[in-house]
C-alpha positions as CSV (number, residue, x, y, z in Angstrom):
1,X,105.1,96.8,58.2
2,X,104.3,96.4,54.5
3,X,101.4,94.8,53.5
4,X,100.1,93.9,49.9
5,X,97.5,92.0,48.5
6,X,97.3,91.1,44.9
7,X,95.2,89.0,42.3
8,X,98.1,86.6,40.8
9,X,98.8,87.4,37.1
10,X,100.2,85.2,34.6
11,X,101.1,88.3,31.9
12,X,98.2,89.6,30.6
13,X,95.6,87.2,32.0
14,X,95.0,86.0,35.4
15,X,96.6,82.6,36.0
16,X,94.6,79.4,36.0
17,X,96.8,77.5,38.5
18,X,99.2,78.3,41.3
19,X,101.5,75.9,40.8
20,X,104.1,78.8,39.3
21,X,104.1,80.7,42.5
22,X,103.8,77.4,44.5
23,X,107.6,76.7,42.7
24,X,108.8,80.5,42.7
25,X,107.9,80.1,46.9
26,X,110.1,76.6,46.9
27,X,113.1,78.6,45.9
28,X,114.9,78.8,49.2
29,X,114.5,75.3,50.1
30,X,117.0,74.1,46.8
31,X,120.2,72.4,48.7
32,X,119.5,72.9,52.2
33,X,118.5,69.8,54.7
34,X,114.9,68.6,55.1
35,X,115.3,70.3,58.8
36,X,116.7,73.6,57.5
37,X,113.8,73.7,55.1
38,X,110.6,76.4,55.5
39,X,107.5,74.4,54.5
40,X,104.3,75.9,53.9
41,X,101.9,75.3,56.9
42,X,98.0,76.8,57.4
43,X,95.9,77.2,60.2
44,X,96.0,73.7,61.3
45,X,98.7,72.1,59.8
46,X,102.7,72.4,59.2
47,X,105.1,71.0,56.8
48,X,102.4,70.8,53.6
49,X,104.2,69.9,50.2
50,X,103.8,72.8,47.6
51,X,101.8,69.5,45.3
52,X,99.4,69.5,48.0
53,X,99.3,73.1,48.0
54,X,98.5,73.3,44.1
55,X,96.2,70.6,44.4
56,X,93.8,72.3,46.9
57,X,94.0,75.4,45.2
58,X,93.9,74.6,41.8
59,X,90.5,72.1,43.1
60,X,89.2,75.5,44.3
61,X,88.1,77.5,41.8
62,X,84.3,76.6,41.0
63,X,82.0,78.2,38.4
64,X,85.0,81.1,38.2
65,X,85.9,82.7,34.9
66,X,88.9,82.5,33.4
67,X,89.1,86.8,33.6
68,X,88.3,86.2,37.7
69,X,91.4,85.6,39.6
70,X,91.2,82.1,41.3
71,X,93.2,82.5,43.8
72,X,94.9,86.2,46.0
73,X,98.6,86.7,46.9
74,X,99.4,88.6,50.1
75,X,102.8,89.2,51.3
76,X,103.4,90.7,54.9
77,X,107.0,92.2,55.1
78,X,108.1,93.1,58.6
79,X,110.3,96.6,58.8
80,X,114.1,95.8,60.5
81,X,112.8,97.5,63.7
82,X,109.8,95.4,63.8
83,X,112.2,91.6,62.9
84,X,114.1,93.0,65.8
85,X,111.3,92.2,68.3
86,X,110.8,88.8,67.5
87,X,112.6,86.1,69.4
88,X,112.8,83.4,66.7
89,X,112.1,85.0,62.9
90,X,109.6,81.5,61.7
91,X,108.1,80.9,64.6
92,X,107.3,84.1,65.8
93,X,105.6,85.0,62.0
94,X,103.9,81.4,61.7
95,X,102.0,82.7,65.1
96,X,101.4,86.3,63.9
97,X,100.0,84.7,60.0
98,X,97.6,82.5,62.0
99,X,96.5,85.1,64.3
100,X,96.5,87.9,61.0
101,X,94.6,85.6,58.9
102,X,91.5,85.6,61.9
103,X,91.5,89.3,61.4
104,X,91.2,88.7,57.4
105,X,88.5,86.9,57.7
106,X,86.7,89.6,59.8
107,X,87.2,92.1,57.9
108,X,84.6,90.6,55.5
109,X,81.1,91.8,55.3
110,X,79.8,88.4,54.9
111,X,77.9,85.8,55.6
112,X,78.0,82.1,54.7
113,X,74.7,80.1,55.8
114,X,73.8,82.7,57.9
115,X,76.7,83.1,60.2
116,X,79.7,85.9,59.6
117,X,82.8,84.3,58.1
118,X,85.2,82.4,60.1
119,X,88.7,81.4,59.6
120,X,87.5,77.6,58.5
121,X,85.7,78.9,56.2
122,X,88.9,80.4,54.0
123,X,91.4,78.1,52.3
124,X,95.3,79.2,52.7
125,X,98.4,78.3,52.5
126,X,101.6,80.3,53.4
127,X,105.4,80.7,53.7
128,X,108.1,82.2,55.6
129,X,110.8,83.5,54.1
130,X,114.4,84.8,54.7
131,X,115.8,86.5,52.0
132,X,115.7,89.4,49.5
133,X,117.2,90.4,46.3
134,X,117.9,94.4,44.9
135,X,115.2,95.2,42.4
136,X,115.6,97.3,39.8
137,X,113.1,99.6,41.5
138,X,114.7,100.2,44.7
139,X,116.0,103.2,45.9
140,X,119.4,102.0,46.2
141,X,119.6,100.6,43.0
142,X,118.1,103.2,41.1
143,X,120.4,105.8,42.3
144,X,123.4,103.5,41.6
145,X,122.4,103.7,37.8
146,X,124.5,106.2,36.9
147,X,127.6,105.0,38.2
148,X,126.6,101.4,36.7
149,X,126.2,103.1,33.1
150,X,129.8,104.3,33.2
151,X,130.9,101.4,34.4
152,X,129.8,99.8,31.5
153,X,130.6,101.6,28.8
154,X,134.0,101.7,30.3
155,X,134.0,98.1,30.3
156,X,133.2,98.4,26.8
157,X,135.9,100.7,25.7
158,X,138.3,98.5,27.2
159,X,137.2,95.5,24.9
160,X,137.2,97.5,22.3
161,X,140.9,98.2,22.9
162,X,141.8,94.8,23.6
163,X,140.3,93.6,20.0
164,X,142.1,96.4,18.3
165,X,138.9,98.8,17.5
166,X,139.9,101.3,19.8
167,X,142.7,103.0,21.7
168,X,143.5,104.0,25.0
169,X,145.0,103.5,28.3
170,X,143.2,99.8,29.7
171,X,144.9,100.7,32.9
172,X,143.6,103.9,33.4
173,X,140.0,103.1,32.7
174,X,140.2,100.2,34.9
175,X,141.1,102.9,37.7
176,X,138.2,104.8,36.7
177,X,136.0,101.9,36.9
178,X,137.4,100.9,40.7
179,X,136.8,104.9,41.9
180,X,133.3,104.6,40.0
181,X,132.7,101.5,42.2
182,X,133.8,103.3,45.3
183,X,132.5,106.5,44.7
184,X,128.5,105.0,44.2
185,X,126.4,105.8,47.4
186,X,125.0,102.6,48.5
187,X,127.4,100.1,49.2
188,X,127.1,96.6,50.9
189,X,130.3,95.0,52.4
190,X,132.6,97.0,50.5
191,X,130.7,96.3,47.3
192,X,128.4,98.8,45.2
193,X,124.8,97.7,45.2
194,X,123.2,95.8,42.0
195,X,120.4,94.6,40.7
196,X,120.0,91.0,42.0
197,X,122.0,91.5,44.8
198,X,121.0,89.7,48.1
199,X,120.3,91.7,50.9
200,X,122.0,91.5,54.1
201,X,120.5,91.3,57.7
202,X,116.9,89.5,58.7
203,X,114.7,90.0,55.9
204,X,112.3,87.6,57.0
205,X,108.7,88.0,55.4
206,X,105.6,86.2,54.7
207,X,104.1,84.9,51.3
208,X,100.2,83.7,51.8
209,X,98.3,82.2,49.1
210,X,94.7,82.3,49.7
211,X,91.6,81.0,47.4
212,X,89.2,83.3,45.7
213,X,86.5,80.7,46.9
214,X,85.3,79.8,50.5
215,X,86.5,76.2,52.1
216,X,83.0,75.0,50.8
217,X,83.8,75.9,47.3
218,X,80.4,77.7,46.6
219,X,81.0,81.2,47.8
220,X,83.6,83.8,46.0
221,X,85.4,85.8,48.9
222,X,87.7,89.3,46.8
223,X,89.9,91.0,49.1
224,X,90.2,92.9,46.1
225,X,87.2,94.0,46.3
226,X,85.8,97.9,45.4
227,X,82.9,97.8,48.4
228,X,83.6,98.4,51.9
229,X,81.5,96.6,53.9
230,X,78.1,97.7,53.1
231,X,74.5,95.9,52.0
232,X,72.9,95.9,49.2
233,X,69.2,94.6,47.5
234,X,69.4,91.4,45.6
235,X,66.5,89.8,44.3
236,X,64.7,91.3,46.8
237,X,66.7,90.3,49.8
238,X,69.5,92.5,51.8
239,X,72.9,90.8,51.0
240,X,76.0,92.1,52.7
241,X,79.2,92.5,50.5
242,X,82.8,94.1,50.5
243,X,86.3,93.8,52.0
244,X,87.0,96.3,54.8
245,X,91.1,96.7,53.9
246,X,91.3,99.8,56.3
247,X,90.6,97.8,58.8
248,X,92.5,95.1,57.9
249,X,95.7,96.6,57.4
250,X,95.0,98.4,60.9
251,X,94.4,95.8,62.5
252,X,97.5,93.4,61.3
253,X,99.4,96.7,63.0
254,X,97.8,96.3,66.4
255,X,98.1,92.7,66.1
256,X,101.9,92.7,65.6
257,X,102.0,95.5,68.6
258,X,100.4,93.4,71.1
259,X,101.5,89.9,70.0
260,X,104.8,90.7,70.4
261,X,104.9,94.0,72.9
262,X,106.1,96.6,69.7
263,X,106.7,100.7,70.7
264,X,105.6,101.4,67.1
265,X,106.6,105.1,66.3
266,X,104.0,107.8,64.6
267,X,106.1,107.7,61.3
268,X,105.8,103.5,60.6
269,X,101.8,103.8,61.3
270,X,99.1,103.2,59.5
271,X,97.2,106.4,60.5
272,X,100.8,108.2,59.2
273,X,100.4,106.7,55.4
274,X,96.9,107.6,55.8
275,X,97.7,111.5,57.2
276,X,100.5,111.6,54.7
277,X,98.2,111.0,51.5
278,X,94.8,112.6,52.5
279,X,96.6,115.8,54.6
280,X,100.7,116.1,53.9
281,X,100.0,119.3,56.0
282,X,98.9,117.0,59.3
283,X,101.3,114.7,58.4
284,X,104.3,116.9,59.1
285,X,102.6,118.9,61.5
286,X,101.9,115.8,63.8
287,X,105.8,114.5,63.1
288,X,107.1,117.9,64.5
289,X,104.7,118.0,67.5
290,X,105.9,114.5,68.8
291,X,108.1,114.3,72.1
292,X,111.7,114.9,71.4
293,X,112.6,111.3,71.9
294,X,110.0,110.2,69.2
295,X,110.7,112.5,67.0
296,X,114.5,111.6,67.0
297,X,113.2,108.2,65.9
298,X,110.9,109.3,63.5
299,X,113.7,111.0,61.6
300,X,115.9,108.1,62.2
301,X,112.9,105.6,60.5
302,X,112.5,108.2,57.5
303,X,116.2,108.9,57.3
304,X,116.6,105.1,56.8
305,X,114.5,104.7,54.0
306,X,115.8,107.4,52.3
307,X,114.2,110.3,52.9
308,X,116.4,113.4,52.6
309,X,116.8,115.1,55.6
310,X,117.1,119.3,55.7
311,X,116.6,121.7,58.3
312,X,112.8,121.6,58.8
313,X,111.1,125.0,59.6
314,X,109.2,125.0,62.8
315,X,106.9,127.6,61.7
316,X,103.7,126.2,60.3
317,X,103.2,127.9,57.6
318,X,106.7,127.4,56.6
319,X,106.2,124.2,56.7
320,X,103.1,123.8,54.8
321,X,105.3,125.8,52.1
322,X,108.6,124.7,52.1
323,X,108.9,120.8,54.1
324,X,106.0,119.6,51.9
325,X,107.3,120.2,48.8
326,X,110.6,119.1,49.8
327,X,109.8,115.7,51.6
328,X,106.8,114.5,50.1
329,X,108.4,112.5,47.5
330,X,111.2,111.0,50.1
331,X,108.3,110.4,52.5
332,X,106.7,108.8,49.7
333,X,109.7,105.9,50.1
334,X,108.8,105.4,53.1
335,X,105.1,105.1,53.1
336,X,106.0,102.3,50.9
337,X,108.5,100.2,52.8
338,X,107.3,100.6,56.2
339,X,103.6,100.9,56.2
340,X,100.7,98.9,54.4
341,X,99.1,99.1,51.1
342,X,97.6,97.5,48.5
């Protein structure tokens, strides 16, 4: 599970409406039948039009400043092991964002006329999704690079030869350019992966758009926000403030497990990410002390994501020593596409 939360940004400032994202999130929808179509739905309602989705939004942002973000994106993005316990991929998520967002609310160390912070008092909107493109900053694509730049510039010699500016063997270079495409080490049917590439299998995620300000339109709720839940003295009086995201990320983990009856393994857990950047040395001490079964599987999740694999020492020490060093910038990968940040 990979969780992030994030102020929306239009380039250096933060946008003054949503209707941009509102549109990007409509994407999917362009040529498919009104019943094929993912709308976006809330707590209470389904099939809201992205206008109505701008207008609430937009109509939500009272006495905030223009350097203030009016409005928080979150997108939850399922791993493949986690998509392959749910039964239907949009209904299944629709249930888990409505039961998530109760947890989001909770994890709030606030009050609003006296009472803690329920999910009516929030204003969202979200959207299920079903496909993914290559960015330039995955794995796959990055390590592709090299093989793409030759491509390229073989590409290039062979126009050059064609309008008389170089010579050469065109046949020859376009063998070099069909090994090149073999030879790069993430493929997809056959084909070497690119930059804006769609990805195959269930990539099924969630986009939420949620208002800075409560459903009232008077009080400013920041997920964003530097304070844990704590209290401090305002004008006298004891006013409680901050966003507990440990506890929210944790608990849209243990929501997902029991919702839908998930065997999550020590190396997709929240505690791991956590183990991994405060204590690398507990983090790969608890991976190798797991039952044989689980450990298979944790290797088989990191393996996945592209963590190198080696022979790992059993000896501790060696293991502080050597493994660290070795895997902590693969695990790294893998913190980030199958566990939760922000």
């Amino acid at each position: 599970m990979y969780i992030i939360i994030t102020p929306q940004k239009l380039g250096g400032s933060y946008s003054q409406s949503v209707s941009d994202y509102a549109d990007y999130l409509e994407k999917e929808n362009q040529g498919l039948e009104q019943q094929d179509m993912e709308h976006f739905f809330n707590q209470y309602g389904d099939e809201i039009s992205a206008k109505e989705v701008v207008k609430e939004i937009d109509g939500n942002g009272a006495k905030l400043k223009k350097t203030e973000p009016k409005f928080y994106s979150i997108t939850i993005s399922p791993s493949k092991y986690e998509l392959k316990q749910l039964q239907n991929s949009s209904k299944d998520l629709k249930a888990y964002t409505r039961e998530l967002m109760k947890d989001y609310v909770a994890s709030f160390n606030r009050e609003i006329n006296g009472k803690p912070i329920s999910i009516d008092d929030i204003k969202y909107y979200a959207k299920i999704e079903h496909q993914r493109k290559y960015k330039g900053t995955d794995i796959q694509v990055k390590e592709n690079q090299p093989y793409a730049t030759k491509i390229l510039q073989l590409k290039q010699d062979i126009r050059k030869i064609e309008s008389g500016n170089l010579e050469g063997n065109i046949s020859k270079l376009k063998q070099k350019i069909n090994q090149l495409e073999k030879e790069a080490p993430h493929q997809q049917n056959g084909k070497r992966i690119v930059q804006g590439m769609q990805k195959e299998g269930n990539q099924s995620h969630i986009h939420i758009i949620v208002s800075r300000k409560d459903a009232s339109n008077s009080v400013s709720l920041s997920p964003g926000s530097k304070y844990k839940a704590s209290e401090v003295v305002m004008n006298g009086k004891k006013v409680k403030r901050g966003f507990d995201r440990d506890s929210f990320f944790a608990n849209a983990e243990k929501r997902f497990d029991t919702q839908f009856g998930y065997k999550r393994n020590y190396a997709e857990t929240y505690k791991a990410k956590k183990d991994f950047i405060k204590n690398p040395k507990l983090y790969f001490s608890v991976l190798m002390g797991l039952p044989t079964n689980e450990k298979a599987a944790a290797f088989k999740i990191l393996g996945k994501s592209g963590v190198p694999m080696m022979n790992i020492p059993t000896n501790k020490v060696q293991l502080a020593i050597k493994a660290i060093k070795r895997l902590k910038k693969g695990v790294d990968i893998t913190i980030k596409s199958s566990s939760i940040g922000i």
